[in-house]
N, C-alpha and C positions, 0 to 999 in steps of 0.2 A: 681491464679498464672498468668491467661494470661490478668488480669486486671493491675496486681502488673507489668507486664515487661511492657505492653504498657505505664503505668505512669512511667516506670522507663528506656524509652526504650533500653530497654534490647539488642536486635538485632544490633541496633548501636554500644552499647559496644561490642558486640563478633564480629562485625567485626573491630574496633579499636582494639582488642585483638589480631584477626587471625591474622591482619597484620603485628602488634607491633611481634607477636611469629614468623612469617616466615621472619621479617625480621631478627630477632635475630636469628634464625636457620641457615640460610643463612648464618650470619657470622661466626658463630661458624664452620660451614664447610668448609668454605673460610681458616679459619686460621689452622684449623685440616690438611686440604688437602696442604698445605704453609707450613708447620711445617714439614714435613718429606721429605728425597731426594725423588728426581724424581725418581729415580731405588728402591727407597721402598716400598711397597705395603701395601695400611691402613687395621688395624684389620678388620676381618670378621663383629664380632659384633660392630666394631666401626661404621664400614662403614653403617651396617642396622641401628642402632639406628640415625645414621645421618639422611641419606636416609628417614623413618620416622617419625621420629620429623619434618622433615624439609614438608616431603607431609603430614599432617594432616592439619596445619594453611592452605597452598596453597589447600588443598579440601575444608577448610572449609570455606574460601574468596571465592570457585567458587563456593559454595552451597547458601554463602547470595549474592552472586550477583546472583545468579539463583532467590531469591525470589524477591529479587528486580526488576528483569524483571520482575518477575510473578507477583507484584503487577502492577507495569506500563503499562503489560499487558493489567491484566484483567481490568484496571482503564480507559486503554482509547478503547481499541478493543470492549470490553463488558459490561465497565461499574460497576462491581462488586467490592467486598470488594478482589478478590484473596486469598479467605483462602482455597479453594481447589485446585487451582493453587500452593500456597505454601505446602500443605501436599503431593499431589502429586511430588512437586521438590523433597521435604525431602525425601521421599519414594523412589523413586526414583535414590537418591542422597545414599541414606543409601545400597540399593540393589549394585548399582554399587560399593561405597567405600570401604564399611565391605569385600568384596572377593578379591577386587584389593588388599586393604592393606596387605591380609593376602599371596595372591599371591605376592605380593612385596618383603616380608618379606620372606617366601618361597626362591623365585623366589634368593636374592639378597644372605640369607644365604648359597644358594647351591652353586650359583655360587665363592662367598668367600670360598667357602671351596675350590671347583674346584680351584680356582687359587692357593690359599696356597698350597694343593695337589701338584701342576705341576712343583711352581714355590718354592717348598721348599727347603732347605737345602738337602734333604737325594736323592730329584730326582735330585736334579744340581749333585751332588757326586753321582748319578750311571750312569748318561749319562758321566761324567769325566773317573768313571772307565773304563767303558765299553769304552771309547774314547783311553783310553792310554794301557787297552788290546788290543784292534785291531793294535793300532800302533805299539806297543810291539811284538804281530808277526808280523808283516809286515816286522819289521824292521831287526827281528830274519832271517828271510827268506834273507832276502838282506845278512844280514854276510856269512849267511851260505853258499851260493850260490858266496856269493866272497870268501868265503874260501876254498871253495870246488874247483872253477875255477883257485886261484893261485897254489894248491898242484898241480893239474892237467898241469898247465903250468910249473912246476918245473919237473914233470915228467918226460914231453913230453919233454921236452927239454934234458933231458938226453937221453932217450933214441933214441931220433933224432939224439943228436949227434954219435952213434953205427948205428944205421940204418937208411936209407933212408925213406923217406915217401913213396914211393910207394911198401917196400915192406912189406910182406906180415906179418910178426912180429910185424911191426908198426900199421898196422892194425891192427890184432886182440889186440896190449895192448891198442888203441886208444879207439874200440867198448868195450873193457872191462875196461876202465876208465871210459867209459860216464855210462854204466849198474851200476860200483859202486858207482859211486858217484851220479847216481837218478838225473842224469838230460836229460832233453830230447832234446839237440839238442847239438852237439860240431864240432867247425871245425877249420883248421887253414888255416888264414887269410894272403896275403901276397898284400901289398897296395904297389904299383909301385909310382914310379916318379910322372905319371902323373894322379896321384890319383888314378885308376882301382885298384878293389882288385880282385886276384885271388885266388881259394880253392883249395890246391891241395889235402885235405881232409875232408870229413863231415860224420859227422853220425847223422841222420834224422829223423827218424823211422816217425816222423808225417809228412812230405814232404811239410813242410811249407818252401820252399825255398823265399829266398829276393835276391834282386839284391845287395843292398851293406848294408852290416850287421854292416858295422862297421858305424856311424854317423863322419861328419866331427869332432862335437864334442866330440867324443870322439877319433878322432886321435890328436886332438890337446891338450885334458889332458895329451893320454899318449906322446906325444913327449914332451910335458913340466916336465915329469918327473914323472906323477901319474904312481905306481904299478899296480893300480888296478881300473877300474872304473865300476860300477856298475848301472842298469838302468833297470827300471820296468816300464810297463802297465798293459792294464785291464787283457790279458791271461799267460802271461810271466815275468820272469826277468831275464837279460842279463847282464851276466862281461866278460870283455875284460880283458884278460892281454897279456903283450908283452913276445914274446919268445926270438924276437932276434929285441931291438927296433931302433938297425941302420940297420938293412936290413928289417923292416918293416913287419917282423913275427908277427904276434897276434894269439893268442888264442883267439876263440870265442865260448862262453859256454851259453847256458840259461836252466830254466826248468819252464815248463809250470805249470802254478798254476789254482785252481777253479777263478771261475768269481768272486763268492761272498768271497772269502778269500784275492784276492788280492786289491777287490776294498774296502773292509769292512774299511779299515783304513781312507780312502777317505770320505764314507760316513759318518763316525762317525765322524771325522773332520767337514765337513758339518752341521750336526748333534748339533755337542755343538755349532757351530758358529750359526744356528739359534736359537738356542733355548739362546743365550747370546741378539741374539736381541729380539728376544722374550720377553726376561728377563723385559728388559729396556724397552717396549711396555706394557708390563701386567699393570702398573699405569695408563696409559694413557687407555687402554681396563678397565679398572674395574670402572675410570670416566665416560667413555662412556657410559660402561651396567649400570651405574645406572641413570646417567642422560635419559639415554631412557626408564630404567623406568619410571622414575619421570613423564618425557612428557606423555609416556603410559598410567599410572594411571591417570594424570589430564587431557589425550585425552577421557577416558573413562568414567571418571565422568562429562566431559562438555559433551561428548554425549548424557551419563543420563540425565543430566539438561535439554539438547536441543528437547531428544525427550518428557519429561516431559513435556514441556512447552508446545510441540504440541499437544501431547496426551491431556495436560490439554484443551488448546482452544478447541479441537475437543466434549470432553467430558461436558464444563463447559457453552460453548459460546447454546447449546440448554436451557440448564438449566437455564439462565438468560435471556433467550429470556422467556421463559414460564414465571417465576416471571415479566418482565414486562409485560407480555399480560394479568400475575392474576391482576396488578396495574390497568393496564388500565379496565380488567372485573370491577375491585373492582370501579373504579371511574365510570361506569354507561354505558360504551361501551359490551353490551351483544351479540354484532351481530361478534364480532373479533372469528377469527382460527388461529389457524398456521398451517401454510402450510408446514414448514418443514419436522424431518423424522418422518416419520409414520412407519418404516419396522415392524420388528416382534421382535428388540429391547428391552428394558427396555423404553429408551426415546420413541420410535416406540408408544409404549403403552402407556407411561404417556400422550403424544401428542396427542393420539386416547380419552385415559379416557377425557381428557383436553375439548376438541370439543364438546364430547357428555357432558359433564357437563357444558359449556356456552350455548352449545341450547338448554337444557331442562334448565336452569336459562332462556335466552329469552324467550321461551316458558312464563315460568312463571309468569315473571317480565309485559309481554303485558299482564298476564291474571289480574295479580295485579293492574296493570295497568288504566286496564278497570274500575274493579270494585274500587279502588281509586277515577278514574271520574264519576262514579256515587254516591259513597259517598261524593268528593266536590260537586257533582249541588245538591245534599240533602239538604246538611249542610250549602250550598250558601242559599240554597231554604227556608231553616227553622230559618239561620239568618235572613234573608233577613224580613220572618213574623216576628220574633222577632222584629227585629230595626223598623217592621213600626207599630207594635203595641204600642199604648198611655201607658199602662202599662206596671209597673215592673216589671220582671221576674229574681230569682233567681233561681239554682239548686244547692242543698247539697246533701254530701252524707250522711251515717247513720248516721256519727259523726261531721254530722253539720257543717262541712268545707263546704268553697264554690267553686263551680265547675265552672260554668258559670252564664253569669250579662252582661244581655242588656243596650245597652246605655239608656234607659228611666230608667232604676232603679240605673245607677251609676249619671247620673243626680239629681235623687231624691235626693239619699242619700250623695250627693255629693261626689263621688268619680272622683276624678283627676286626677291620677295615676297608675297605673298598681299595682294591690292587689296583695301582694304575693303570694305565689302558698300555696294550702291549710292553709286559711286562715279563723278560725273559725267567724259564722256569729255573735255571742254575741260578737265578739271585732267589731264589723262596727256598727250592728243596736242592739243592747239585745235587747228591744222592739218585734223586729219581733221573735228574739230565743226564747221569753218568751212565745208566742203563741205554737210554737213547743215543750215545756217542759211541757207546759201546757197540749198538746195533743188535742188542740183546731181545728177545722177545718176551723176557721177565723173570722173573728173580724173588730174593730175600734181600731187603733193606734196614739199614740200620738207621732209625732218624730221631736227631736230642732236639727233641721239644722242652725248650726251658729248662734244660739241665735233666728230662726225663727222659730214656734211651727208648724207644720206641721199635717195632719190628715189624715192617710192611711189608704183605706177599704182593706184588706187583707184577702186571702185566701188561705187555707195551703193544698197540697193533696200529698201523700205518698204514693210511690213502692217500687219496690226490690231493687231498686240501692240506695234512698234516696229520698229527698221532695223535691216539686216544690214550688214554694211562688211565686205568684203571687197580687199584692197590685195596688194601684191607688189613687192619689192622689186626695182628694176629699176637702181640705181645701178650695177652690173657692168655688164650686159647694157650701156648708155649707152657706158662707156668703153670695151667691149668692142667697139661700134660704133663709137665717135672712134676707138679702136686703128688697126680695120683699115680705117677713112677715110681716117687719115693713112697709115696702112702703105701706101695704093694711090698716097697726095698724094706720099709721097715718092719709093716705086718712081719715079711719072713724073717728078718732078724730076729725080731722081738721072741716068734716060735721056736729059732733054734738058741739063740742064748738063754732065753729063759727058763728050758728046760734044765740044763747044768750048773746052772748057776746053783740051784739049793743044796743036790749034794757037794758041791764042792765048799760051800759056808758051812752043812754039815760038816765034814768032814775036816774041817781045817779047826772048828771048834773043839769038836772029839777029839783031835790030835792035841791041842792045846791042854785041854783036862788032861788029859792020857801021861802026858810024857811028860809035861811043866815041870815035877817031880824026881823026873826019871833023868835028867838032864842036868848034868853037872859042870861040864864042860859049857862054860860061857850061856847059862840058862837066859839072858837079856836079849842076846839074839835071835835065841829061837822064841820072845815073847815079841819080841819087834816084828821077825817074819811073819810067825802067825796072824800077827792085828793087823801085820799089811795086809796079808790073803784076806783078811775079813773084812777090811777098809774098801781093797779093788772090787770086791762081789758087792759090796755095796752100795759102788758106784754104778759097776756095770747093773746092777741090779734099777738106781735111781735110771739111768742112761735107758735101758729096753722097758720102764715103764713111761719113759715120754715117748717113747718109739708107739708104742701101743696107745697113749693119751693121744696121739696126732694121727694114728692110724684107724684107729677106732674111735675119735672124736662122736660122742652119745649126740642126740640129735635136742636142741634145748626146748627147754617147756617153760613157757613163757605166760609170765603173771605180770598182775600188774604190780610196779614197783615203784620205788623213788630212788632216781641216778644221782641225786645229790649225795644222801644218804648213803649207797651204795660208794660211791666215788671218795667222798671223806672218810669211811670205814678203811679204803685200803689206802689210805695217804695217811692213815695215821699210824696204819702197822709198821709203814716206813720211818716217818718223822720220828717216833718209838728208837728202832734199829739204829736210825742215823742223826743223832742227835747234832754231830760236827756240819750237815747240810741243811742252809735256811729252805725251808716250804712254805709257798704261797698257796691262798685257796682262792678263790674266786666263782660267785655262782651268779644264775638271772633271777630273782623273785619268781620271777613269771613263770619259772619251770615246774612242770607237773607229773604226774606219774606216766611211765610209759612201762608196756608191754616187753619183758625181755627175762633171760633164764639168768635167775641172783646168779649163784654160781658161775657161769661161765663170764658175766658181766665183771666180777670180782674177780675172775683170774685175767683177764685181757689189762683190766687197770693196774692189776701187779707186775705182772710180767714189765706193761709198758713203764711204772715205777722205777723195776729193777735194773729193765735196759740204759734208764735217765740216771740210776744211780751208780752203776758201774763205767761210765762214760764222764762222769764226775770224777771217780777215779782214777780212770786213767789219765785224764786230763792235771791231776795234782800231782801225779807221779811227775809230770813234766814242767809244772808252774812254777812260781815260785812261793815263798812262806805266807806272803799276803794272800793268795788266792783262796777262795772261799765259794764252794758247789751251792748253785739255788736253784730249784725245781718250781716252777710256776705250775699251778693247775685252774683251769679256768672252764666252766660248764655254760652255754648257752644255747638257749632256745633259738629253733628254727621251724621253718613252715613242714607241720609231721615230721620233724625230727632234732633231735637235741645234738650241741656240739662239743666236743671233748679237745681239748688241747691241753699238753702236758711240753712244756719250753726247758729245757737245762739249757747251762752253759759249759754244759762237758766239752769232750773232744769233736765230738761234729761225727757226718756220717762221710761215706768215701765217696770217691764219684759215681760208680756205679749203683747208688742208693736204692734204685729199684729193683735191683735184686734181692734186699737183704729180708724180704718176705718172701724169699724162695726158701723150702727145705732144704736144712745143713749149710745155711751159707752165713757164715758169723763173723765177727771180727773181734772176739774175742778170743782168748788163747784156750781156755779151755769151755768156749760155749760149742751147744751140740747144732746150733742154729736151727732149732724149733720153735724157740718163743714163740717170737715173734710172725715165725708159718700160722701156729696155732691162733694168734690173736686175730690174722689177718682172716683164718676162717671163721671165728665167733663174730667177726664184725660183719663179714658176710651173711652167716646165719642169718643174722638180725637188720639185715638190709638196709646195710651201710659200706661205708667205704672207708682205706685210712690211707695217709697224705703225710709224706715225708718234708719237710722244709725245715733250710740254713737257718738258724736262729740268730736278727743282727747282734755284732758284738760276737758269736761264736758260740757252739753249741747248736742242736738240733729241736724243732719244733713238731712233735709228733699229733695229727690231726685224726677224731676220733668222730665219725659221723652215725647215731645209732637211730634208724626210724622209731618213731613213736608207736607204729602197730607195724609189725614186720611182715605178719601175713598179708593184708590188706595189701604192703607194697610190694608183696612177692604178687598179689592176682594181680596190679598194676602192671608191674614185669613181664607178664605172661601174654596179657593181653596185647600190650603193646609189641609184642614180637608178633 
């Protein structure tokens, strides 16, 4: 799943979502809250489902923008992927949300109630009732007290007019008007010209006397005609009525009230008049309380996020410090610590384990180390005899694969290439594998390198791991022995036939003088016989002086020369002889005189001439009329030594080619097979070598290698042995 969102990035879309959802929230609210008057107040559960919907997107944009820090983070402060940075935001992010929401939700439907509660229908109609009770007495009180003060001034006025004020009649029906009628102060007022009012009675019982009882305003109601005018505060209420109101008589009556009865009216008035602006504020308070939720919630979840992010660094930035110091252990740095915490921790402890497991790896690693460096000066030491011993060396294991292969045995066998790994020895040599199936302990081997027949003395020895094969080439050493075999087979020939040979050519000549004359009978034959006898002793004669040239080969004295000169000198004795065979010459500029005995140099190139010419020969004996013999010669310079090739398109040489520089072994019908012995010692001499190869198209390429100073490369030779 967490493969499937990164390929589908997932995160991106849920915040294209959150945001796409808060902003549609947002307007739904915008228009929900615009759709009702201002003095209306939105449903409870409207307002939470708003409120809701609308903070889930806005937590859930500040939870992916929390990972988003946390990835950029931990990417450039630490270096890491942030996937503990981001579990931790979530975590985090989920701990603070899941309780806020639910206190949101809490929180928003209580207070909806509470308002609806306060601001419903049945409380506005009891603070009403209760408002137009209290005015209701209040107002009861005001009649009664003016109705009570004008019987009272209808009274007095009668009975004033019978008796005077001061006497004593008037008195008591005055104190027994105010007792009936339950009020507590009465007096009669009489307000002069120049405004003074005089009492010329009162009754007081509380002796809250005033100086002037009556208010301007209320002399100027009643001279405007009012009966009766009435007036109240916080202790009292007071009516005037006039007794006689052109001689400026008044009645003045009040009766004292409680504090909270007479002001109750007052405050309840108060009362619905806040609670009407109240009314009209509660929209604007129920926007408030949830907008400051909102802020609240997404204060408390960016604070999550925020200390998430720190707690993560704090937590995460060791932990990636260890992983790179395992990288750098793991790349070959065994001497690193961290120095950071150590306390008594989890990381304290991983950091302590950490230390003590890179210095016991150093520890190690020097002890491995060591003994590494003593295993390479071994295996330096044991190559080393390997590559300077003259022999091959192979190692297999049980099953015959090969393990290791000195350069003298990938020489041998010519290998040029790097052998694949476990590479059985019957696909390189079977030869050598056959001795090991065989269960032989060593032998003589016959092995064609490239068409060249090769002679290995081989010896086979086996352990616990598998066999060693150890071989040597010994095909020199062979002919080197047939060499000096026949060198000694011909010495003695050459001694015993050479000796008879003269008189028997005497003698055959003598007879021929002698009797040529004397011979009548068929004289032709006996001149035939004789010139044969003279013809064979002069063969055998030519025959036991190459027996003696190849046995006695003089040792050459070597000057300096020129091989071009020398090389076209004897291609032209041929071209001369063989005018029916085209010859090619070919030389380098660059080539210069080198060191070598004229003579033996000029017979190596005839001989190898005559071999190229009689090989043409034969080859037209079998061709047809078109075919036409061409001998290429070609001379090139080499580093201290010049190169000789001589190419025909003769007959070719036979398979066994590397014999045919063995003494006596020819392929022609009446060759003695020395030539070419002989050539192959002059090249020696002069330290070089020669190289048989198929010429394309048919015919043989004979390869003619002569060092530039032979001695020089003879103490090379020596020394290097």
């Amino acid at each position: 799943m967490q493969v499937a969102a990164r390929r589908a990035n997932f995160f991106a879309i849920m915040e294209v979502l959150s945001i796409a959802a808060f902003l549609i929230m947002t307007t739904i609210t915008w228009i929900a809250v615009n759709s009702r008057d201002k003095g209306q107040l939105l449903p409870s559960n409207l307002t939470a489902t708003l409120l809701v919907g609308t903070l889930v997107p806005a937590m859930a944009i500040l939870v992916l923008l929390g990972r988003r820090m946390a990835l950029r983070r931990a990417a450039e402060n630490i270096g890491g992927t942030g996937q503990m940075h981001v579990r931790l935001v979530f975590i985090f992010s989920l701990i603070a949300a899941v309780p806020t929401l639910l206190v949101v939700v809490f929180a928003s439907w209580l207070f909806q109630s509470g308002v609806e509660f306060w601001f419903s229908d049945s409380s506005r109609g009891l603070l009403e009732n209760a408002n137009k009770l209290a005015r209701g007495y209040y107002e009861q009180t005001q009649r009664d007290v003016g109705y009570e003060s004008a019987s009272m001034a209808v009274d007095t006025k009668k009975v004033l007019s019978e008796n005077p004020v001061a006497s004593e009649r008037f008195t008591r029906f005055f104190a027994d008007q105010v007792y009936r009628r339950n009020l507590s102060v009465a007096a009669i007022i009489q307000i002069a010209s120049d405004g003074t009012q005089r009492t010329p009675i009162i009754v007081d019982p509380e002796g809250k006397t005033e100086d002037k009882r009556i208010t301007p305003q209320m002399e100027d109601s009643l001279k405007k005609g009012d009966q009766l005018v009435v007036t109240s505060n916080n202790d009292r209420i007071v009516a005037v009525v006039p007794i006689d109101n052109d001689a400026g008589v008044y009645l003045y009556a009040a009766r004292s009230s409680d504090l909270l009865a007479l002001s109750q009216g007052q405050r309840a008035e108060n009362i619905v008049q806040a609670y009407e602006v109240l009314t009209n504020r509660a929209r604007v308070l129920q926007l408030r309380f949830n907008v400051a939720l909102f802020i609240a919630s997404l204060a408390l979840v960016g604070l999550a996020v925020w200390f998430a992010l720190r707690f993560a660094d704090r937590q995460v930035k060791p932990l990636y410090e260890l992983v790179d110091a395992a990288r750098r252990v793991g790349s070959g740095n065994f001497a690193l610590r961290i120095e950071g915490r150590t306390g008594a921790d989890e990381i304290g402890l991983l950091n302590r384990a950490f230390n003590r497991m890179t210095a016991q790896i150093e520890k190690q690693t020097q002890a491995l180390l060591g003994a590494n460096r003593q295993l390479h000066e071994r295996r330096v030491f044991i190559e080393a005899v390997l590559e300077s011993v003259t022999s091959g060396i192979i190692s297999l294991d049980t099953a015959g694969r090969i393990l290791l292969m000195n350069s003298t045995a990938q020489k041998l066998l010519t290998v040029r290439a790097e052998l694949p790994e476990d590479m059985p020895l019957e696909d390189l040599a079977p030869q050598l594998a056959a001795l090991i199936d065989q269960g032989s302990s060593g032998g003589l081997v016959q092995y064609n390198r490239s068409g060249d027949l090769l002679t290995f003395a081989v010896k086979v020895s086996r352990d616990a791991t598998g066999y060693v094969i150890t071989f040597e080439d010994i095909t020199r050493q062979l002919l080197d022995q047939r060499t000096a075999a026949w060198s000694d087979v011909a010495r003695r020939i050459a001694h015993e036939i050479k000796n008879p040979l003269t008189p028997i050519q005497l003698a055959t000549e003598r007879l021929s003088r002698r009797y040529r004359k004397q011979i009548v009978d068929n004289p032709e034959l006996f001149e035939d016989l004789t010139r044969t006898i003279i013809r064979q002793v002069g063969e055998l004669r030519k025959m036991v002086d190459e027996f003696s040239s190849f046995a006695r080969l003089p040792k050459p004295v070597f000057r300096s020369e020129d091989p071009v000169a020398l090389t076209r000198q004897a291609l032209f004795l041929q071209e001369v002889a063989r005018p029916d065979i085209g010859f090619r010459f070919e030389s380098d500029p660059a080539i210069g005189a080198i060191d070598c005995d004229r003579h033996q140099y000029g017979q190596a190139m005839t001989n190898v001439l005559k071999n190229a010419v009689e090989a043409i020969e034969a080859k037209a004996k079998e061709a047809d009329a078109d075919y036409r013999g061409t001998i290429a010669v070609a001379v090139e310079a080499l580093p201290e030594a010049i190169l000789v090739s001589i190419a025909d398109n003769g007959i070719g040489l036979s398979q066994d080619r590397e014999r045919i520089i063995e003494p006596y072994v020819t392929t022609r019908e009446k060759g003695t097979g020395l030539g070419l012995a002989i050539v192959n010692k002059i090249i020696e001499e002069h330290g070089g070598e020669m190289l048989f190869m198929p010429t394309p198209g048919g015919g043989t390429t004979v390869t003619m290698r002569f060092a530039t100073d032979p001695l020089a490369h003879a103490r090379k030779q020596e020394a290097a042995e």
